[in-house]
C-alpha positions as CSV (number, residue, x, y, z in Angstrom):
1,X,82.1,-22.2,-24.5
2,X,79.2,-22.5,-22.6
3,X,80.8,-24.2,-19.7
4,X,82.6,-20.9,-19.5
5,X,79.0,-19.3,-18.1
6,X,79.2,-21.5,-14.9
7,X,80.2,-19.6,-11.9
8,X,80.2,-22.3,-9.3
9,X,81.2,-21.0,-5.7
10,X,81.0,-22.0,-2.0
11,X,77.7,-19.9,-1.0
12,X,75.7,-20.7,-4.5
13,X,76.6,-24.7,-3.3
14,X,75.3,-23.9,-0.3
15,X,72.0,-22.1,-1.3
16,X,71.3,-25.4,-3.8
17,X,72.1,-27.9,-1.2
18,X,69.7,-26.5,1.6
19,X,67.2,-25.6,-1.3
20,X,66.8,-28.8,-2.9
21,X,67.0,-30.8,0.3
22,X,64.1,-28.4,1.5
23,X,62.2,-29.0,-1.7
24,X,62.4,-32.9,-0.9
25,X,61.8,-32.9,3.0
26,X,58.9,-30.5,2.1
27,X,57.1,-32.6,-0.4
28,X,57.2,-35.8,1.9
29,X,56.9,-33.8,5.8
30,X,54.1,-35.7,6.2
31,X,55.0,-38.5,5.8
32,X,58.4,-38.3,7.3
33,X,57.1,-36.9,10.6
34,X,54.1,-39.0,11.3
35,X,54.6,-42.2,9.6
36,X,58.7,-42.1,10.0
37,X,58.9,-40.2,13.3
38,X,61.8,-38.4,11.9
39,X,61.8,-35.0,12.5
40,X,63.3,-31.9,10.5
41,X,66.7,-31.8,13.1
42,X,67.5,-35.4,12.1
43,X,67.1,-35.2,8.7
44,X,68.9,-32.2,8.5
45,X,71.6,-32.5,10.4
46,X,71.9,-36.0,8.5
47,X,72.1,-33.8,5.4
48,X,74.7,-31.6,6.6
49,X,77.1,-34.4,7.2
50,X,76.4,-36.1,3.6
51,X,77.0,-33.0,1.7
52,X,80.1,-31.6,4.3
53,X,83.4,-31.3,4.6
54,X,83.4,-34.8,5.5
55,X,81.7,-36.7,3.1
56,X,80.9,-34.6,-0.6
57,X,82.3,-31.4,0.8
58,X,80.2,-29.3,-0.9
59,X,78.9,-27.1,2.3
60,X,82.3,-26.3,3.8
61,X,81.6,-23.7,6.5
62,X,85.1,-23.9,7.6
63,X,85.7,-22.1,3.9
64,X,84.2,-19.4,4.7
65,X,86.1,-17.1,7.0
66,X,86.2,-16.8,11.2
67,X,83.9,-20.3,11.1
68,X,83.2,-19.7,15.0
69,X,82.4,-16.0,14.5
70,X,79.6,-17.1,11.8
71,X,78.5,-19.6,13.7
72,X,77.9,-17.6,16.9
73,X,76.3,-14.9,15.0
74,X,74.0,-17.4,12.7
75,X,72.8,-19.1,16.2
76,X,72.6,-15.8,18.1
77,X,69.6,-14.6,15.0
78,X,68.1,-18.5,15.5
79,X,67.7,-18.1,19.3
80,X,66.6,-14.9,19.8
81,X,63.8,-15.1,17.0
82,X,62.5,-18.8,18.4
83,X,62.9,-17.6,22.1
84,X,60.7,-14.4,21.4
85,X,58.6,-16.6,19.5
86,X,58.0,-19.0,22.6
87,X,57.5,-16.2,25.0
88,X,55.1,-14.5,22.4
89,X,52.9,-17.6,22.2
90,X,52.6,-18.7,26.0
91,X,48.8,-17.7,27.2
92,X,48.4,-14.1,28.1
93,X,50.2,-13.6,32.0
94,X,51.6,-16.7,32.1
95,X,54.5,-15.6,34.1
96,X,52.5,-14.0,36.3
97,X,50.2,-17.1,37.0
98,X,52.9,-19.9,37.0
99,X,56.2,-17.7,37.6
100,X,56.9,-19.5,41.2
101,X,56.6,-23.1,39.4
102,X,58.7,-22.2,37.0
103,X,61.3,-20.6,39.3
104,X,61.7,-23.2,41.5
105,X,62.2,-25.6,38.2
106,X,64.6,-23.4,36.5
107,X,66.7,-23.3,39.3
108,X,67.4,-26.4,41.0
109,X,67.5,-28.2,37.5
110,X,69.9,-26.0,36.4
111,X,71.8,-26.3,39.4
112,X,71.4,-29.8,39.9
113,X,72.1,-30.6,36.2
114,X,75.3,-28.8,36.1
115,X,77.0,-29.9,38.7
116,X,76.3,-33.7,38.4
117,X,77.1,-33.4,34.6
118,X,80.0,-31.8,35.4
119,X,81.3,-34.5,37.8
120,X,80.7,-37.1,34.9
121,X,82.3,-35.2,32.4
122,X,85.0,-35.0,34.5
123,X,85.4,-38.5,35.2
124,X,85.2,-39.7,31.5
125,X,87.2,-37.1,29.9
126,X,90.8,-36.8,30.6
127,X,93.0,-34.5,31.1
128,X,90.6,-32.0,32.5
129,X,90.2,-30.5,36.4
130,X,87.1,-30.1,37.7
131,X,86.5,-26.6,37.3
132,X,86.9,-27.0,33.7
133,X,84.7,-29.7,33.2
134,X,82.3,-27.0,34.9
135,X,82.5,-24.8,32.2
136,X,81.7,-27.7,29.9
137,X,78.3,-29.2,31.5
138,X,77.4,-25.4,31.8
139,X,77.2,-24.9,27.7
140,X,74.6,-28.1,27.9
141,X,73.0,-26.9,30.9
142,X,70.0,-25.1,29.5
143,X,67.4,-27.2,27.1
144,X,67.0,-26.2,23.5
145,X,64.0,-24.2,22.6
146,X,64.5,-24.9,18.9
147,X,64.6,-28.7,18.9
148,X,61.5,-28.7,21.9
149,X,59.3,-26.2,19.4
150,X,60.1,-29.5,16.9
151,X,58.6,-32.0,19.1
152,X,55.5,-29.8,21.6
153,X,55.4,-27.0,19.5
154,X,52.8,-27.1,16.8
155,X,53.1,-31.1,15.8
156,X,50.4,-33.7,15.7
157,X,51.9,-35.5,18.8
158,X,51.6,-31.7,20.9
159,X,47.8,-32.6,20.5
160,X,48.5,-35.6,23.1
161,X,50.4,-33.7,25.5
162,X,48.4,-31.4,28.1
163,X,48.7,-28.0,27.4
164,X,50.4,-26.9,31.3
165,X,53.3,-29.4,30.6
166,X,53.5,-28.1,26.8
167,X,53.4,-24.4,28.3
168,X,55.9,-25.3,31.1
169,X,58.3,-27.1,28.7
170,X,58.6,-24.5,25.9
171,X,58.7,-21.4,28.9
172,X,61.7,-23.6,30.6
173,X,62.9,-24.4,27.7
174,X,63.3,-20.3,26.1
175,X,64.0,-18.9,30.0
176,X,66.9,-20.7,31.0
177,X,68.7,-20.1,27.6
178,X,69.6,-16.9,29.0
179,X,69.7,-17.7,32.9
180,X,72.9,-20.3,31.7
181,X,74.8,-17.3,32.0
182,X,75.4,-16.7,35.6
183,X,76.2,-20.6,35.5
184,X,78.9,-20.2,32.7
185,X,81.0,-17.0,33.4
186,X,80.8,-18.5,37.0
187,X,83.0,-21.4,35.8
188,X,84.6,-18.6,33.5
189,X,85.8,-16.5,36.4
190,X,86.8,-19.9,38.4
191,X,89.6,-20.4,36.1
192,X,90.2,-17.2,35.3
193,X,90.5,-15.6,38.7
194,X,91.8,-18.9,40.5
195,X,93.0,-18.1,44.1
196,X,91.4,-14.8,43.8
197,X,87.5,-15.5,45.8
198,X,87.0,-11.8,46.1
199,X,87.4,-11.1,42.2
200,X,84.9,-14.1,41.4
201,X,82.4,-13.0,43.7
202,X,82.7,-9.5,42.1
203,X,82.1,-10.4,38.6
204,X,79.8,-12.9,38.8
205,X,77.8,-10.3,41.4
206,X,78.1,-7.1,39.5
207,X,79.0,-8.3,35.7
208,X,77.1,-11.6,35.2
209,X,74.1,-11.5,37.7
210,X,72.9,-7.8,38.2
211,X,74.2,-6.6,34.6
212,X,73.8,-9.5,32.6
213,X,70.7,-10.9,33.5
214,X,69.1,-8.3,36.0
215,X,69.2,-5.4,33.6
216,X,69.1,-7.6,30.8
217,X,65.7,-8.6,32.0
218,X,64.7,-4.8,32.5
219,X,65.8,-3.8,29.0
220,X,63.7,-7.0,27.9
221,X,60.3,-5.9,29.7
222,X,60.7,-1.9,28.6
223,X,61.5,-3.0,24.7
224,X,58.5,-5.2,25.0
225,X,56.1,-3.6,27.0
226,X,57.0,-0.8,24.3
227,X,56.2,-3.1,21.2
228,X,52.9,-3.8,22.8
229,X,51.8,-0.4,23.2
230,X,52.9,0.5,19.7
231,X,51.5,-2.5,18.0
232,X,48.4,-1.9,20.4
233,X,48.0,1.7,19.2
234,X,48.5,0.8,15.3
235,X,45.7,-1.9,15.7
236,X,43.2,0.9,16.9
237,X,43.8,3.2,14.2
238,X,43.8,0.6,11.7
239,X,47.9,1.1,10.9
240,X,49.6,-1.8,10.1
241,X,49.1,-3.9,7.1
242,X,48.5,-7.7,7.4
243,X,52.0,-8.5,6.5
244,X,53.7,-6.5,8.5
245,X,51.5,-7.6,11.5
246,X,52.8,-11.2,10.8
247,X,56.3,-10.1,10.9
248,X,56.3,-7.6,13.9
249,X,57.5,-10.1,16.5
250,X,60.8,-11.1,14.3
251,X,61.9,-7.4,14.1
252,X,61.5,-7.0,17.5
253,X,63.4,-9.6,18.9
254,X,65.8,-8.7,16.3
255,X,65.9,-5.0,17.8
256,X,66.2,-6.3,21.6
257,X,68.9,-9.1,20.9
258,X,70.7,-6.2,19.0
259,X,70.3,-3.7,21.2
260,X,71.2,-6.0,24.1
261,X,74.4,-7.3,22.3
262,X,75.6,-3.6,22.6
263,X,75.0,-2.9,25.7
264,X,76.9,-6.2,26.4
265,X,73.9,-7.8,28.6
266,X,72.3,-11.3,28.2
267,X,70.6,-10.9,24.6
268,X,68.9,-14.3,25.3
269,X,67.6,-13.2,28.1
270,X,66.4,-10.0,26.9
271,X,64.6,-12.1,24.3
272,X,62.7,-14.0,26.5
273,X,61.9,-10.8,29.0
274,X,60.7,-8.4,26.1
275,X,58.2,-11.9,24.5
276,X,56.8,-12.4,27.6
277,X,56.2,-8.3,28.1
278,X,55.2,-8.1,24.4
279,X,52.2,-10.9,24.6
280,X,51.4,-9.8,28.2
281,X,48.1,-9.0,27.0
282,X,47.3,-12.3,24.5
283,X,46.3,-9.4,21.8
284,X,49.4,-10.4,19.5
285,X,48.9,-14.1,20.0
286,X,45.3,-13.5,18.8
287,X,45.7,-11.5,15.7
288,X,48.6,-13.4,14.7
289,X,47.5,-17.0,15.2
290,X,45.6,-17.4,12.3
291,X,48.5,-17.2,9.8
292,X,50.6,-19.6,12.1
293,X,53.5,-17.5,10.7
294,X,55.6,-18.3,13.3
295,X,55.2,-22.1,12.9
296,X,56.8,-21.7,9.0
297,X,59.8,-19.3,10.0
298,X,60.6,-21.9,12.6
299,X,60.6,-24.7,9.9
300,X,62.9,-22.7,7.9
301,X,65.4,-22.0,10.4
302,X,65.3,-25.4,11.9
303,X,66.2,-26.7,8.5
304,X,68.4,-23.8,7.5
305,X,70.5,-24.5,10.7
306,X,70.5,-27.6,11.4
307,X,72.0,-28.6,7.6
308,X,74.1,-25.8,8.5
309,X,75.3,-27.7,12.2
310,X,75.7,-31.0,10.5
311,X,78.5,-29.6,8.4
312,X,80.6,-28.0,11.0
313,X,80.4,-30.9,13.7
314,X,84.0,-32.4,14.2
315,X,83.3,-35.4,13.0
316,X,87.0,-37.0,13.3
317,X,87.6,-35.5,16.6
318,X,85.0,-37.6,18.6
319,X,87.8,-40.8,18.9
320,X,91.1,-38.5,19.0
321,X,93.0,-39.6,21.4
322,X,95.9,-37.3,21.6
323,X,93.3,-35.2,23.5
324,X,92.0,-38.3,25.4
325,X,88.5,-38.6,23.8
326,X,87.5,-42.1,22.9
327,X,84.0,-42.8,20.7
328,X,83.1,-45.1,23.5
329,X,83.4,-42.8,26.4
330,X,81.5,-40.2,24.8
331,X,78.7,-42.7,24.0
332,X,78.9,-43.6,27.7
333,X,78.7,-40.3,28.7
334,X,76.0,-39.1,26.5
335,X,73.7,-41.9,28.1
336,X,74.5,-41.4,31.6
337,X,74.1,-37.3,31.2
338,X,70.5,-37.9,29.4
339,X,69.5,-40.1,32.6
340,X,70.3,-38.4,35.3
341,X,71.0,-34.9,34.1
342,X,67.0,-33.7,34.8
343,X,65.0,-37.0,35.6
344,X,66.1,-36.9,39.5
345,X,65.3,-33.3,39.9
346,X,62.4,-32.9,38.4
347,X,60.7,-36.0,39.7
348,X,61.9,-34.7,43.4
349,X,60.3,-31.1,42.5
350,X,57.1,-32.9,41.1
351,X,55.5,-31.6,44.7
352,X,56.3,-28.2,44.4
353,X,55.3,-27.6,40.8
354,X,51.7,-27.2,40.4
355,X,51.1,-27.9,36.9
356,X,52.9,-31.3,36.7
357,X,50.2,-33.8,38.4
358,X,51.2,-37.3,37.9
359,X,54.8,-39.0,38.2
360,X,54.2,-40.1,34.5
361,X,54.4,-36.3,33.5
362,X,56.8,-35.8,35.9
363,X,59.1,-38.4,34.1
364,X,58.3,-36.8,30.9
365,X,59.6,-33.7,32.2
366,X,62.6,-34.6,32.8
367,X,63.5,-36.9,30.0
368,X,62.3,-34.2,27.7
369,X,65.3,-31.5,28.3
370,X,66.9,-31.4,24.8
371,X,70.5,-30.1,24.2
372,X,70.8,-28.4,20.7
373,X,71.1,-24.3,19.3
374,X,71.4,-23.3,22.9
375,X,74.5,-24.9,23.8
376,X,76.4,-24.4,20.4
377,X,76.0,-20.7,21.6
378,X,77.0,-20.9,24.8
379,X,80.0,-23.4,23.5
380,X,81.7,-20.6,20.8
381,X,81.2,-18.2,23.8
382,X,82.9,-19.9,26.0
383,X,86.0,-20.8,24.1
384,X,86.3,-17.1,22.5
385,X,86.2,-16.2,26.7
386,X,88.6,-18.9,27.6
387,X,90.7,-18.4,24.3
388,X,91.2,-14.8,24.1
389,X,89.1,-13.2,27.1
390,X,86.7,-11.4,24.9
391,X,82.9,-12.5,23.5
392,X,83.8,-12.2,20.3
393,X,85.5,-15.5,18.6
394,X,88.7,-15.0,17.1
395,X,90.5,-17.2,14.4
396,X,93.4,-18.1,16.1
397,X,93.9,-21.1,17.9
398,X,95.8,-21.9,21.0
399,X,99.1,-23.7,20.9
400,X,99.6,-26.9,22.9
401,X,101.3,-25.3,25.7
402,X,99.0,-22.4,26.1
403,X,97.0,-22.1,29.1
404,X,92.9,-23.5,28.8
405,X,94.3,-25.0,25.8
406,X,93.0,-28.9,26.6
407,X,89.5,-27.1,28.2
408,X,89.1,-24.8,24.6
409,X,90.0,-28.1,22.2
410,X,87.6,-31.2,24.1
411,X,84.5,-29.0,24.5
412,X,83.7,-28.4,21.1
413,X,83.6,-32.6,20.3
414,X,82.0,-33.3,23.9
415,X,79.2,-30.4,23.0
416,X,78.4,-31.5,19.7
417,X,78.4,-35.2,20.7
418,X,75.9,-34.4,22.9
419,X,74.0,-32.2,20.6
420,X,73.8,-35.2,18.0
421,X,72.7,-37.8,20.6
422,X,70.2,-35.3,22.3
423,X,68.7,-35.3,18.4
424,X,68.6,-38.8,18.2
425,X,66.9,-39.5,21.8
426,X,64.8,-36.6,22.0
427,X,63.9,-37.1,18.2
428,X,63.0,-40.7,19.0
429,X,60.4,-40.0,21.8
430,X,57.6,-39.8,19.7
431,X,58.1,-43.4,18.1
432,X,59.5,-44.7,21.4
433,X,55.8,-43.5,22.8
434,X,53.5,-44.7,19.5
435,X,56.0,-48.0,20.5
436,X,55.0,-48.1,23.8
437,X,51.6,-47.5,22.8
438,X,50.9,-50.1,20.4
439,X,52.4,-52.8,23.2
440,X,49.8,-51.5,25.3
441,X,47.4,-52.1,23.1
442,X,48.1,-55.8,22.9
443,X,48.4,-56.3,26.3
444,X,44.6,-55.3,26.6
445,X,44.1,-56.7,23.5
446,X,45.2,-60.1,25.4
447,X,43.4,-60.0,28.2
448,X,39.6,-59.6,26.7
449,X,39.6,-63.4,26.7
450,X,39.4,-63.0,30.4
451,X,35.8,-60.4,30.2
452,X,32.6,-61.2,29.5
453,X,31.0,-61.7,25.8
454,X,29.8,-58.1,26.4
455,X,32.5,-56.5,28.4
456,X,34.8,-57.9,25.7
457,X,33.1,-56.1,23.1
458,X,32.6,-52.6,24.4
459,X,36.4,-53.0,25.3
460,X,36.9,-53.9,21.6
461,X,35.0,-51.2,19.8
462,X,37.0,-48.7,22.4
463,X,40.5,-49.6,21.1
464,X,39.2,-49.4,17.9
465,X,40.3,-45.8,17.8
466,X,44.0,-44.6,18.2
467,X,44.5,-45.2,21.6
468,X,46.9,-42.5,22.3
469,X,45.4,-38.7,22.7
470,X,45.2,-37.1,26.1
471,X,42.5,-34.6,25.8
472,X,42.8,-31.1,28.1
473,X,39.4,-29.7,29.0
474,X,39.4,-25.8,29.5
475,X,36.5,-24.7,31.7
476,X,38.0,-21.5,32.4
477,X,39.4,-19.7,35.7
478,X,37.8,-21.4,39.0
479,X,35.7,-24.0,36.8
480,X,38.1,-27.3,37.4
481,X,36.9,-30.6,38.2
482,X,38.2,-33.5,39.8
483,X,36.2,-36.2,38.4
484,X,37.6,-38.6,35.6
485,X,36.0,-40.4,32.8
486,X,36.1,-42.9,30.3
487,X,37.3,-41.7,27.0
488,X,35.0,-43.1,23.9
489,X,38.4,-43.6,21.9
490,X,40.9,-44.9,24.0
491,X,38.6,-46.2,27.2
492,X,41.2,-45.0,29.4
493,X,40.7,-43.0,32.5
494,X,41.9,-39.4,31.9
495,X,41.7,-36.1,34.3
496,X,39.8,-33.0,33.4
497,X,42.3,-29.8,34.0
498,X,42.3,-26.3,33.5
């Protein structure tokens, strides 16, 4: 019988779900992105809950073995390879030149953001102490390199940002992946080592801080500052194919987030560390930016994981209220975490941080903090901790009257609730701007009755064009200007920046 040749199994489901929904997305991107304003997250994750275990069920993750072990291991090779990316792509001594900015930003957002979402999550979540609800905001801490490289990586609507905030963004956005640690395995070692100060101060000191992220860091600058030399030395003697060139950053982030894993430091942060080394120079960046190779293998994983994420969100535990979660209260709390988790800081760090220059990029700033790969990381790490005290996810679950029991089953639905809605909101800026754009417009529009016959028209013919691009003029090192003008296209008054 011919029906006896079908072999129909979970993975070859899989590999025809992602491929034909790639195939369709593909074919209409265009259209999607700029006309829709729906980008490839949404759509995919969208697509991961139609064809998941709880709608057609035919991408079932939870099939497939130690679901949290995969899952940690499948966003680990995501991260790494988008965070070395970012770093690889950021103009040629970037830390160097804009290091102390980005310090103080890093910090006191992170700091600022955890401890107020924490309080918050606390509040609206019940059943949990406040420590615990620390280990939860920590997981969400850190924004998302993958969903910000969607939105001010290599998109039409990156054009209309200035390139320092784009630079900033994506650098915050692939540095504090790694720097969430300290934050996390301090709330870790809060519940573990309750009553005992001396043992907290010790690990987060010598295990999380100086081994984790200090050496971590060193292990990330020698592994890159070593893939430049090497890469260097291959270009002079005319050694490396074009292909391989292309690929040479993915194998080594691949080699520092493995060799990082077994040394047991902060792989993330290793990834970050040995980009920046490895572009130090802006030779890589240069060679390689022609291809744009690195914008197609972050398409692919974007889609690839984010089908991947909408089939393993726990759909029916976001109103379970045996654990006291509510649909309401997460809604509630996703709203209030998105406004005040970044805005406040970074408008009140606005002085300090030289390449934001206006409150209206300041504001940007700090809406823009997505919560997405990063924090589904940093969530299977921190129950695996919590769980079993070891890294490494195992399948067993905890029994109801197990200790960190209530802390390891609410921060899977919390985190992913807040993944989803980061998506939507975050996803949505570019249409809430053309939006905001367009009602601009007719306010101007409006008031030309007020102008003269010939002011009226100059005005006219100016809005004639889109309206909506910010242009960045490089004059190079020591050349900026002050002095503003009137853009042709959208007559608006615009600053000329280096």
């Amino acid at each position: 019988m011919a029906w006896e040749q079908l072999w129909i199994s979970r993975p070859h489901l899989a590999y025809a779900v992602l491929g034909g929904f790639t195939i369709v997305f593909s074919l209409v991107s265009l259209f999607v992105k700029e006309k829709l304003y729906i980008g490839e997250a949404s759509a995919a994750t969208l697509v991961g809950l139609i064809f998941g275990p709880h709608a057609a069920d035919l991408v079932n993750p939870m099939s497939w073995g130690n679901t949290d072990y995969i899952t940690l291991e499948i966003t680990r090779v995501v991260l790494v390879i988008q965070i070395f990316s970012v770093a690889a792509e950021l103009p040629a001594k970037f830390m160097y030149y804009h290091g102390l900015g980005l310090s103080l930003l890093l910090f006191w957002a992170m700091t600022f953001g955890w401890i107020v979402s924490s309080v918050f999550i606390w509040k609206l979540v019940p059943g949990l102490r406040w420590v615990e609800s620390l280990v939860i905001s920590a997981c969400i801490t850190a924004t998302d390199p993958v969903l910000a490289a969607a939105i001010i990586g290599k998109s039409k609507f990156a054009s209309k940002i200035p390139a320092r905030i784009r630079d900033l963004l994506s650098a915050e956005s692939a540095c504090n992946d790694g720097l969430a640690v300290p934050f996390t395995y301090l709330a870790i070692y809060l519940i573990r080592y309750e009553g005992h100060p001396r043992e907290i101060v010790k690990n987060l000191f010598c295990l999380a801080i100086l081994y984790q992220c200090v050496f971590g860091v060193f292990l990330g600058i020698t592994i890159g500052y070593l893939g430049r030399k090497l890469f260097n030395l291959a270009q002079t003697y005319d050694l490396m194919d074009r292909e391989s060139l292309l690929v040479f950053y993915i194998v080594v982030a691949l080699f520092g987030s493995g060799t990082g894993s077994i040394l047991g430091v902060d792989d993330l942060l290793v990834s970050f560390a040995a980009g920046s080394a490895f572009s130090w120079d802006g030779l890589y960046l240069e060679r390689a930016e022609e291809a744009n190779v690195s914008a197609v293998v972050d398409y692919l994983l974007n889609i690839s994981y984010f089908v991947y994420f909408g089939s393993i969100v726990p759909w029916d535990m976001f109103n379970a209220v045996d654990i006291g979660l509510s649909a309401w209260k997460l809604v509630l709390l996703a709203l209030i975490l998105l406004a005040v988790r970044r805005i406040p800081i970074i408008c009140a760090l606005k002085p300090f941080v030289r390449d934001i220059h206006t409150w209206r990029e300041a504001l940007f700033c700090g809406h823009f903090g997505p919560i997405g790969v990063s924090a589904v990381f940093m969530t299977i790490l921190v129950r695996a901790e919590l769980a079993h005290g070891d890294p490494i996810p195992s399948e067993e679950l905890l029994e109801s009257n197990e200790e960190n029991y209530m802390v390891v089953t609410v921060i899977w639905p919390v985190v992913s609730f807040m993944i989803l809605t980061s998506i939507i909101v975050h996803g949505s800026s570019i249409a809430i701007y053309k939006l905001y754009r367009q009602v601009s417009n007719l306010g101007v529009s409006r008031s030309l009755t007020s102008l003269s016959p010939s002011t009226a028209s100059a005005q006219k013919s100016a809005e004639n064009g889109e309206g909506d691009e910010i242009e960045m003029i490089e004059l190079g090192p020591g050349k900026s200007v002050g002095e503003q003008f009137s853009d042709r296209k959208s007559a608006r008054r615009v600053s000329i920046a280096v």
